[in-house]
C-alpha positions in Angstrom: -1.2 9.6 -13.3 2.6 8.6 -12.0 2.5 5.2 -14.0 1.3 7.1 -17.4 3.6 10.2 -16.7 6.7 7.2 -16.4 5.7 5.1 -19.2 4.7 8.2 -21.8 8.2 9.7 -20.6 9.6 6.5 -21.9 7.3 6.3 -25.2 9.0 10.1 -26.0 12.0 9.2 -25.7 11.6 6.7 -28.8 9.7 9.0 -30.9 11.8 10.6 -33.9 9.6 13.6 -35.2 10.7 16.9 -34.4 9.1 18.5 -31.0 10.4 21.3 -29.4 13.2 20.9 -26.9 13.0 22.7 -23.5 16.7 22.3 -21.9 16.6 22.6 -17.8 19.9 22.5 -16.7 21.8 19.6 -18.0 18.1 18.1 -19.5 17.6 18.5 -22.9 14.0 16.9 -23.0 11.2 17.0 -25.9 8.4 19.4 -24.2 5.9 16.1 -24.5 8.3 14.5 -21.7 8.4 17.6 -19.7 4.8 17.3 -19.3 5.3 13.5 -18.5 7.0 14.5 -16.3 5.2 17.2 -14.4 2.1 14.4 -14.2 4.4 12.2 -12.6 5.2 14.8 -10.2 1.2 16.0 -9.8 0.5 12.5 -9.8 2.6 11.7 -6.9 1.6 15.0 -4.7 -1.7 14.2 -5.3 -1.6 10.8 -3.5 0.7 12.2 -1.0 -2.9 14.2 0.1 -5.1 11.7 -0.6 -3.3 9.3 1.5 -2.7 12.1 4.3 -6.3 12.9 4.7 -7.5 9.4 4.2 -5.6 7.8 6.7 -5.2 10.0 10.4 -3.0 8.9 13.3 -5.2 8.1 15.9 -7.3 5.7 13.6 -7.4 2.3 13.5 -6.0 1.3 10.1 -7.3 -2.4 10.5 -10.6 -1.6 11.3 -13.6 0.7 10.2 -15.2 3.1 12.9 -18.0 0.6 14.8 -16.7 -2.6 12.7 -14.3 -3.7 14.8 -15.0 -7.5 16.4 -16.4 -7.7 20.3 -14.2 -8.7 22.8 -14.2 -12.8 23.9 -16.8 -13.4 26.3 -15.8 -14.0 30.0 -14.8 -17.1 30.7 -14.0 -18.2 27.0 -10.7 -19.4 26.4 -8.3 -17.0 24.2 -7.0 -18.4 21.0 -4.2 -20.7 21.6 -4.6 -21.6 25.3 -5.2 -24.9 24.4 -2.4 -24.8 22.1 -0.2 -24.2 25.4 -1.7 -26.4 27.6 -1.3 -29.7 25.1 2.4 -28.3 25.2 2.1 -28.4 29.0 1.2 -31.5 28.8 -2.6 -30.7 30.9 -4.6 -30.7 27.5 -6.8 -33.9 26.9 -5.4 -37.6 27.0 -4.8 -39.3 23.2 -6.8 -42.5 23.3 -5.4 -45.4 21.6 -8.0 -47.0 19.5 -7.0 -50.5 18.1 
């Protein structure tokens, strides 16, 4: 609704028949591009709800309930400790093959 309310806003303004002109305070607009307008708006309120009930604050937003992964099993190593041990220099010897 917001992207046809802009872009049939935009088509109004380059139409040339007559149409009734509503003027709201310093607007004088063809009626067709109030309406544009007012979808725009709906459009936009609309998602604003959507979006509001959709999405609460004490949810997850990366995961769905029950789909988020299981923890690392005990004694695994994290991602990247081995990264920081080869920086250490304690991760496993290069061997030179020739």
């Amino acid at each position: 609704m917001i992207w046809y309310g802009i872009g049939r806003t935009f088509t109004e303004s380059l139409r040339l028949d007559p149409a009734e002109i509503i003027t709201i305070g310093p607007l004088g607009l063809r009626v067709h591009q109030w309406l544009a307008i007012a979808l725009v708006i709906a459009g936009a309120i609309a998602l604003f709800l959507v979006l509001k009930r959709t999405r609460r604050q004490d949810a997850d937003p990366f995961f769905l309930p029950g789909r988020k992964p299981e923890a690392a099993a005990e004694g695994a190593n994290p991602a990247g400790t081995e990264a920081s041990a080869d920086a250490a220099g304690e991760g496993p010897q290069e061997k030179n093959i020739e």
